[in-house]
C-alpha positions in Angstrom: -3.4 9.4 -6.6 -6.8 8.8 -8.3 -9.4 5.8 -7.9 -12.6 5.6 -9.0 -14.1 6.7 -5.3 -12.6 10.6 -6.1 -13.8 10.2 -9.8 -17.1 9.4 -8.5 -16.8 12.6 -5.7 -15.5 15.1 -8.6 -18.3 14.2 -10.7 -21.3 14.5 -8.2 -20.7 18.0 -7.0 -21.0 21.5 -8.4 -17.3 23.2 -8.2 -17.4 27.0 -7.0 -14.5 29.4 -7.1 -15.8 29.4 -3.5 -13.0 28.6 -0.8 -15.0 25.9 1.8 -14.8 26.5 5.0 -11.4 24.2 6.3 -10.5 23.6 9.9 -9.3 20.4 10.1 -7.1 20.0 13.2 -4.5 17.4 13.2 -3.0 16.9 17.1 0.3 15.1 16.7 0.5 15.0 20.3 -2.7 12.6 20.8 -1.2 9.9 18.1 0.1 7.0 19.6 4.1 6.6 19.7 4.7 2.7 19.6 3.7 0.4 16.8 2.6 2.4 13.4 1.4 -1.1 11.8 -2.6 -0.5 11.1 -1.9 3.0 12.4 -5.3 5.7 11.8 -5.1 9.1 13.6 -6.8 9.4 16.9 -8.6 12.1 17.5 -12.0 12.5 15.1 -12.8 11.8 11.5 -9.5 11.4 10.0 -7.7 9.0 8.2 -4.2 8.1 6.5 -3.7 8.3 2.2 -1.3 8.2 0.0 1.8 7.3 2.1 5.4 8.8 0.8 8.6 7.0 2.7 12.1 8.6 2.5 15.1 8.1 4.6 18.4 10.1 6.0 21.0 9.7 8.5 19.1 5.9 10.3 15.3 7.9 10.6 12.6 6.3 8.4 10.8 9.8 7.8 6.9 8.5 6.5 5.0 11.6 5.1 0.9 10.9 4.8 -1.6 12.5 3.6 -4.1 13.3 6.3 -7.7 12.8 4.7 -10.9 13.8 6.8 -14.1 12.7 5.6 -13.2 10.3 3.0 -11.7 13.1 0.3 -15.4 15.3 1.0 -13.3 18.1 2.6 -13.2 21.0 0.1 -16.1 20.5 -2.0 -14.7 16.6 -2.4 -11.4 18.0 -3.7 -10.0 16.3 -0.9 -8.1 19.2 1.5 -5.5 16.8 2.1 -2.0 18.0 3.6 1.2 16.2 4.3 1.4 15.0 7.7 4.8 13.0 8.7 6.3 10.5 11.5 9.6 9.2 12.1 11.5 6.3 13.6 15.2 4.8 14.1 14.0 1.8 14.8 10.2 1.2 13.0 9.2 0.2 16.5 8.9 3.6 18.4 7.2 6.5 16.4 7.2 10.5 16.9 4.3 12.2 15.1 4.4 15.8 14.1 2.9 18.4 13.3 1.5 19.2 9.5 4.7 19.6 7.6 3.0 21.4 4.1 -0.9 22.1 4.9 -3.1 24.3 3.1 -2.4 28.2 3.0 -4.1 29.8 -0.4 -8.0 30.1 -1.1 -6.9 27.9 -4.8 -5.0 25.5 -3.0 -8.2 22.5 -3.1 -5.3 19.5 -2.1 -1.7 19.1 -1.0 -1.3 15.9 -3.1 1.0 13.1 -3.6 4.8 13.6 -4.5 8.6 13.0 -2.7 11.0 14.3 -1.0 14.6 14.5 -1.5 18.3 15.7 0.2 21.1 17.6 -1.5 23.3 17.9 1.1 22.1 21.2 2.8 18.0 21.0 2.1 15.0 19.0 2.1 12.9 19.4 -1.8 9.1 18.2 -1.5 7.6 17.9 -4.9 4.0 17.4 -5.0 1.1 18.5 -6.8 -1.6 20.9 -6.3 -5.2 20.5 -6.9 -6.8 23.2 -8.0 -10.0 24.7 -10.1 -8.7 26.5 -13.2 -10.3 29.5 -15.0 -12.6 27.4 -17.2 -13.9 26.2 -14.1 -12.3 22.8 -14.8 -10.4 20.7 -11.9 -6.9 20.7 -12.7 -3.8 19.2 -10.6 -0.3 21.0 -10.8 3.4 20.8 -9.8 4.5 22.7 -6.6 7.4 22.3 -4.7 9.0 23.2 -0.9 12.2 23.5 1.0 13.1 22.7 4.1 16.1 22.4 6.5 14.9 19.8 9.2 12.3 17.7 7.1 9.5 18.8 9.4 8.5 22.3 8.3 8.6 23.1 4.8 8.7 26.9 3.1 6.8 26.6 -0.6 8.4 28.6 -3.0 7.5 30.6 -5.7 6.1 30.5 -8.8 3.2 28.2 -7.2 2.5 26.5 -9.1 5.9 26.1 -10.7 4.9 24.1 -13.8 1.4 23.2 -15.3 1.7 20.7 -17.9 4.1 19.3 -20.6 3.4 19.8 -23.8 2.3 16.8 -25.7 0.6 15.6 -22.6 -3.1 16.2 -20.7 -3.4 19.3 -18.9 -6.3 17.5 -16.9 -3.9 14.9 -15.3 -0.5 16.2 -14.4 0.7 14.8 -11.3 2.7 12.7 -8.2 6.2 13.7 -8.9 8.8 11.9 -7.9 11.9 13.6 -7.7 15.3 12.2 -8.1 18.6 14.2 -7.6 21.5 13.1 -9.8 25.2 13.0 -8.6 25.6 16.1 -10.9 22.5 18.1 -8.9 20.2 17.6 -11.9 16.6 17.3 -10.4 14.6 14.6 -12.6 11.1 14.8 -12.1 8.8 11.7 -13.4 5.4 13.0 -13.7 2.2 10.9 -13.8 0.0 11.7 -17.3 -1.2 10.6 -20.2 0.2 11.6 -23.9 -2.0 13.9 -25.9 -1.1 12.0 -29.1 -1.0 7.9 -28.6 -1.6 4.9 -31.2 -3.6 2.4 -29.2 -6.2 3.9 -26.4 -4.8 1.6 -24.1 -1.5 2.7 -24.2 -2.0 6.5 -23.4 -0.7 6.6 -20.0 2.5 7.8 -19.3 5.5 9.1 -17.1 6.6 12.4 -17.8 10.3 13.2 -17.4 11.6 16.5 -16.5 14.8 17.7 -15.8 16.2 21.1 -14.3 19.7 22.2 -12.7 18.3 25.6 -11.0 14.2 24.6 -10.6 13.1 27.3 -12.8 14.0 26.1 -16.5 12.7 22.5 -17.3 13.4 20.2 -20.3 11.3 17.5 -21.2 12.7 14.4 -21.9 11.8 11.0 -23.2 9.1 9.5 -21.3 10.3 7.2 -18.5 7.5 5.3 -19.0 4.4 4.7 -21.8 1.8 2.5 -23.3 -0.2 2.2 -20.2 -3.9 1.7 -19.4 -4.6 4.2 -17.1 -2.6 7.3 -15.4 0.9 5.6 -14.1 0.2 6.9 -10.8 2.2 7.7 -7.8 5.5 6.4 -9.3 8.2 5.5 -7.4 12.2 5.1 -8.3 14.9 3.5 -7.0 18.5 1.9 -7.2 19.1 -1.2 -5.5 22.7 -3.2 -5.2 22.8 -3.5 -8.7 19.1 -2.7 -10.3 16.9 0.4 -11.0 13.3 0.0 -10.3 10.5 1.9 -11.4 7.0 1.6 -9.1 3.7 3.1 -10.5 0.1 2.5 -10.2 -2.6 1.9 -12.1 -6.3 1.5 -11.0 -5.0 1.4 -7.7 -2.5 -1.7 -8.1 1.0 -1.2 -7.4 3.0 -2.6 -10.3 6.9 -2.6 -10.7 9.2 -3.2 -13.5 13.6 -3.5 -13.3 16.5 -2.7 -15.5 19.8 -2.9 -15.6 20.2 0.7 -16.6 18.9 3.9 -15.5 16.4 4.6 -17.6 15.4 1.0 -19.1 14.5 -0.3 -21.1 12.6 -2.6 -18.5 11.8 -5.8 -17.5 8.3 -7.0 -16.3 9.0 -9.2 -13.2 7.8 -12.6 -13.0 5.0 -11.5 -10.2 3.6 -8.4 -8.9 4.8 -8.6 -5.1 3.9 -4.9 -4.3 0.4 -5.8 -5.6 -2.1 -6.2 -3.0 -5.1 -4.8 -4.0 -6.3 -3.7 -0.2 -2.5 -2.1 -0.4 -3.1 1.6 -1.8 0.2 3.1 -3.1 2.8 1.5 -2.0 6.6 3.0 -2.2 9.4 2.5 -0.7 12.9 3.9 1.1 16.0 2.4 2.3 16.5 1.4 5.5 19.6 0.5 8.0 21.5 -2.5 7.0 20.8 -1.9 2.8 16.7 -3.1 3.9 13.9 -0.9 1.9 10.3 -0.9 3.5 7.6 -0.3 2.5 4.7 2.3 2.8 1.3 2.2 1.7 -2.7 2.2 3.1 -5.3 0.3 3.7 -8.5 1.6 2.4 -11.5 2.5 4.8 -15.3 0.0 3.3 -18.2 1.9 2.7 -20.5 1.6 5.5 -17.7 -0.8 6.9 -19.5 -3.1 5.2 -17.0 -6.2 4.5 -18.0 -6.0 0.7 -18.0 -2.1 0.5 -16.5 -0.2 -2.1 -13.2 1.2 -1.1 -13.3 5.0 0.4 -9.9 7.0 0.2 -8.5 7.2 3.4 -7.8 4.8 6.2 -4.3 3.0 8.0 -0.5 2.8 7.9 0.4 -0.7 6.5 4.4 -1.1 5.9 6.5 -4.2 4.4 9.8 -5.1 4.1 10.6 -5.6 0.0 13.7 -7.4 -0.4 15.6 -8.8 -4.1 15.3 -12.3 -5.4 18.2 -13.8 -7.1 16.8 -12.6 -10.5 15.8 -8.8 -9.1 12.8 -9.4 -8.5 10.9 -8.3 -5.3 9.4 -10.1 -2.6 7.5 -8.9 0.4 7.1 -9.8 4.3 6.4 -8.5 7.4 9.1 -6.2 8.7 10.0 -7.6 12.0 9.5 -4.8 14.2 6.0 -4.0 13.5 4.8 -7.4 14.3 2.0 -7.4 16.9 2.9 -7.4 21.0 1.0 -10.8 22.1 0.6 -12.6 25.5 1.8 -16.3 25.8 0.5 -19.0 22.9 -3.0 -20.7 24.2 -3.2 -24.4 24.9 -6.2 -25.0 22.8 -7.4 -28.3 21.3 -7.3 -29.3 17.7 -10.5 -30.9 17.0 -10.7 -33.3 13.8 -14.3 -32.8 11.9 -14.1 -35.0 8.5 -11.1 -37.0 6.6 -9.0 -35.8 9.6 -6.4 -37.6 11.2 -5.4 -35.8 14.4 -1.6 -36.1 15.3 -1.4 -33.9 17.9 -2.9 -30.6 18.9 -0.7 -28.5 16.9 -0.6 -31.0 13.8 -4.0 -32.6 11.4 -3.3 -34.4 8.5 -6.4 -33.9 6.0 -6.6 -36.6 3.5 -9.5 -35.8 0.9 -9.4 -37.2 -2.6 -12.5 -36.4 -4.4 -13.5 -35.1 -1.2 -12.8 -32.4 1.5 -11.4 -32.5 5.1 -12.0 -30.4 7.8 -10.4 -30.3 11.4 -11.0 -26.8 14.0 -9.7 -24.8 16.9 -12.2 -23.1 18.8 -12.8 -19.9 21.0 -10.1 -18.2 19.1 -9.3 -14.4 20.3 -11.2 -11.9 17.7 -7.8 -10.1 17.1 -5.2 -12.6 17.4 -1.5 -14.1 15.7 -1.8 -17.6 14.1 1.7 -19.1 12.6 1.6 -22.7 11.3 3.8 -25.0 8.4 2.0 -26.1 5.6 3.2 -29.3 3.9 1.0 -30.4 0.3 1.4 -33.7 -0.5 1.1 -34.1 -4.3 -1.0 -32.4 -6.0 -4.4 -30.5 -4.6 -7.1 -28.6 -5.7 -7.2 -26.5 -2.9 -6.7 -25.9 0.9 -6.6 -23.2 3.4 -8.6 -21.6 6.3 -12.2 -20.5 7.3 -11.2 -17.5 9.6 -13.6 -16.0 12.7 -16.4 -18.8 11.5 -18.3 -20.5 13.6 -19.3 -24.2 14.0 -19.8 -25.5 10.6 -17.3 -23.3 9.1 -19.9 -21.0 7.4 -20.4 -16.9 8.0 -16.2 -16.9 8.1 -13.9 -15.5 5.9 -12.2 -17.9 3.5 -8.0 -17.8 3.2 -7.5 -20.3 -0.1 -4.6 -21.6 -1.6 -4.3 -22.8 -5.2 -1.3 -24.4 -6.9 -2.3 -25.0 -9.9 -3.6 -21.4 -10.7 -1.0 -19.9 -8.1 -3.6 -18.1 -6.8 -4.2 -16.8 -3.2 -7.6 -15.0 -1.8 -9.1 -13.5 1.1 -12.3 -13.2 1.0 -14.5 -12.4 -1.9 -12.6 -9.3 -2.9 -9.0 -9.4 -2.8 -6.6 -12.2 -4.5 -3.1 -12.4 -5.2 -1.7 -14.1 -8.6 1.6 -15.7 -9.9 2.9 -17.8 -6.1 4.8 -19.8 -6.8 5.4 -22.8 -4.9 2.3 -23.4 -3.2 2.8 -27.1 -4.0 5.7 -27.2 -1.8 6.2 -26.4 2.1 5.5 -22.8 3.2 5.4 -21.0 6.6 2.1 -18.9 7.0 1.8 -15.8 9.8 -1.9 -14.5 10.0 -2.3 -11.0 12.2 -6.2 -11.1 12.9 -6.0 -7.0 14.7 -9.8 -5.4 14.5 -11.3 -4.9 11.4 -7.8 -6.1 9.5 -6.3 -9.7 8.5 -3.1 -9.7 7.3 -1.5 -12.7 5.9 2.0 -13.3 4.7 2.7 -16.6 2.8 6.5 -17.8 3.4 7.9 -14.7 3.9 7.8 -13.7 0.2 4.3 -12.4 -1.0 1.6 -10.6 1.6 -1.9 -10.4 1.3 -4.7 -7.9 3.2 -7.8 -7.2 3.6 -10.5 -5.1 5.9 -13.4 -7.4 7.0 -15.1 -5.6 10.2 -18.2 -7.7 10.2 -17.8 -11.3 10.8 -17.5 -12.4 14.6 -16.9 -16.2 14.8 -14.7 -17.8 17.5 -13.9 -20.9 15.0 -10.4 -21.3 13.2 -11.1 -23.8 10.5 -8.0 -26.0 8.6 -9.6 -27.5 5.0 -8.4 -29.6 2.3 -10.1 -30.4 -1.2 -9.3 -32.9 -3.5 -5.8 -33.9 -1.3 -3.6 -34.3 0.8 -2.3 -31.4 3.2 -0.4 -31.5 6.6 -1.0 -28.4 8.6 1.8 -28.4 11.4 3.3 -26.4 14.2 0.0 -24.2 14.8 0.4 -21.7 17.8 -2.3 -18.9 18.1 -1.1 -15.5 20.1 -3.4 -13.5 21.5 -2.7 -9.8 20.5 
């Protein structure tokens, strides 16, 4: 996985042949075991990246990378290594220790991949960052075996496969590996093609095959024509559709098909986008549910306008299918929040209010806006509420930790005409539908992170550490909106 924060590192350091000194110590005994939601590791300047789920026998197996410093380790190569934690149930959590870490002088980053079973072994495909002979930074394809799916064995040649040809050797990375019913491995590579028409449309998925890991055939590409690097793919089959996840600029886009290898359909919306969401994939889970891992990116100078830094916490999602195959996204059930008792607090009607009781405002503002409050909210806290429109609106939604006049808050806003969604200045979600119509809303305020998800179908997050207000403000422009059935849990 690549963002513009490592482009930035790469290109404002020297590179030496020189192994840095590395000694970063992960404790998995120190991590806490209950709730992984918003999870960071304990224990000193480390963080959580690129997050790769997989799943066997009811255990949710969720291999990170573990990042120190913000990618600097390693000259700003990174030094990342695969870290992993595990749950039957997504409530309780057992951390261990590294499962592939960093063992050669060359070896600059243990980078993104996936793993997968064949009956009798684990196969981690990732790839390797490394500085080649021209003194250039290059990333290539390793793999590992191993029989528990804690401690993994790499395997030689390592690398085992440097680029395709037709495609950059710069950018050669994130496999995700697939094993066919006939113990074909598949590999879908993240590149871009040497030779393209439009320079837009250069990025690409690679697609390998092999039956014994040393010979490899390329194939048609799984996937072209994109912007950037298709980064971090994911692929799965689901009841009756094939999905195929990849990034690009550090979205998460998705696209379905009938078939295994497309040709594919662009969903109606983006539901694994969330642009404070970093690589998100997914596994199966009991009872045919897939959920969702990805990370929430660290602010520079945890300033709530900073520009992302790699590295920061465990977010997961439950995805699940729309009529149509499409995706949808909402908090998995069990890594909701433990909160005390709901507060009796008192809904307080500012302008265009009409106060029905103190879990229910009606704010009628044509040509106008309406404004009611809760006050002395909990800094981290759960709010849940209806939302009923009535007609059409311009706008409505929340002022979050503001204060008195609902200014230095953060602004949750709803519009149904654009279908638009935002938090904050910096993070927006596009193509809701339905925002004209009735929808349940559950906000987690926890530390520096608000999480939002709109009627149990679409989620939006983002990391705002610096804004402190105790105010909860309910706002209406141009409309009429009901906001009913408020309860607020401290966490």
């Amino acid at each position: 996985m690549k963002k513009n924060f490592i482009a930035i590192a790469l290109t404002a350091i020297g590179f030496t042949t020189a192994q840095a000194q590395f000694s970063v110590k992960y404790d998995p005994e120190i991590q806490p075991t209950g709730n992984i939601q918003y999870f960071t590791p304990a224990g000193g300047n480390q963080f959580v990246g690129d997050c790769i789920p997989f799943y066997k026998d009811g255990t949710y197996y969720l291999y990170w990378l573990l990042d120190e410093g913000h990618h600097s380790a390693l000259d700003g190569l990174g030094g990342h290594q695969w870290c992993v934690s595990t749950s039957t149930d997504l409530k309780n959590w057992k951390h261990h220790p590294i499962a592939i870490g960093i063992d050669e002088e060359w070896e600059k980053s243990i980078c993104t991949g996936s793993v997968a079973f064949d009956g009798k072994l684990f196969y981690a495909f990732y790839a390797t960052r490394l500085i080649n002979e021209d003194n250039q930074v290059n990333e290539q394809l390793s793999y590992a075996i191993s029989k528990d799916g804690f401690t993994f064995e790499k395997q030689k040649p390592n690398p085992f496969y440097t680029f395709a040809p037709g495609y950059s050797k710069r950018h050669f990375r994130d496999p995700k590996v697939v094993i066919d019913k006939d113990g074909t491995f598949h590999l879908f590579v993240s590149s871009e093609a040497d030779d393209y028409v439009i320079s837009e449309g250069r990025g690409s998925l690679v697609h390998l095959t092999s039956k014994d890991l040393k010979e490899w055939s390329v194939q048609k590409p799984l996937l072209t024509g994109q912007r950037d690097v298709p980064e971090c793919p994911d692929y799965f089959k689901w009841n009756d559709w094939y999905y195929l996840v990849y990034g690009q600029g550090g979205d998460t886009y998705y696209v379905k098909s009938r078939k295994p290898y497309g040709p594919w359909e662009y969903p109606e919306s983006q539901a694994l986008l969330e642009q404070w969401v970093n690589v998100a994939k997914t596994a199966e889970f009991k009872g045919n549910r897939r959920i969702v891992g990805g990370w929430i990116p660290s602010k520079n100078e945890n300033k709530d306008y900073g520009y992302e830094r790699f590295g920061g916490s465990i977010v997961l999602r439950e995805a699940y299918q729309m009529p149509n195959g499409d995706l949808a996204t909402k908090f998995p059930a069990e890594v909701l929040p433990d909160t005390k008792s709901p507060l009796n607090f008192s809904l307080t009607g500012a302008e265009n209010a009409k106060k029905v009781s103190d879990k229910e405002v009606c704010l009628t503002a044509p040509g106008a806006i309406g404004g009611a409050y809760i006050k002395d909210l909990p800094y981290s806290c759960r709010v849940t509420l209806d939302i009923e429109p009535v007609g059409n609106n311009h706008e409505y939604g929340f002022f979050l930790r503001a204060k008195d006049k609902a200014n230095d808050g953060y602004k949750l806003s709803f519009d149904p005409n654009k279908r638009t969604i935002r938090l904050g200045e910096d993070t927006w979600i596009e193509a809701v539908k339905d925002l004209d119509k009735p929808i349940h809303l559950d906000i987690i305020m926890k530390g520096d992170i608000i999480d939002v998800c709109i009627d149990n179908r679409r989620c939006i997050v983002n990391r705002l550490p610096e804004r402190k207000g105790n105010y909860l403000w309910l706002y209406a422009k141009q409309g009429t909106v009901r906001f009913k059935n408020i309860q607020v849990y401290p966490l």
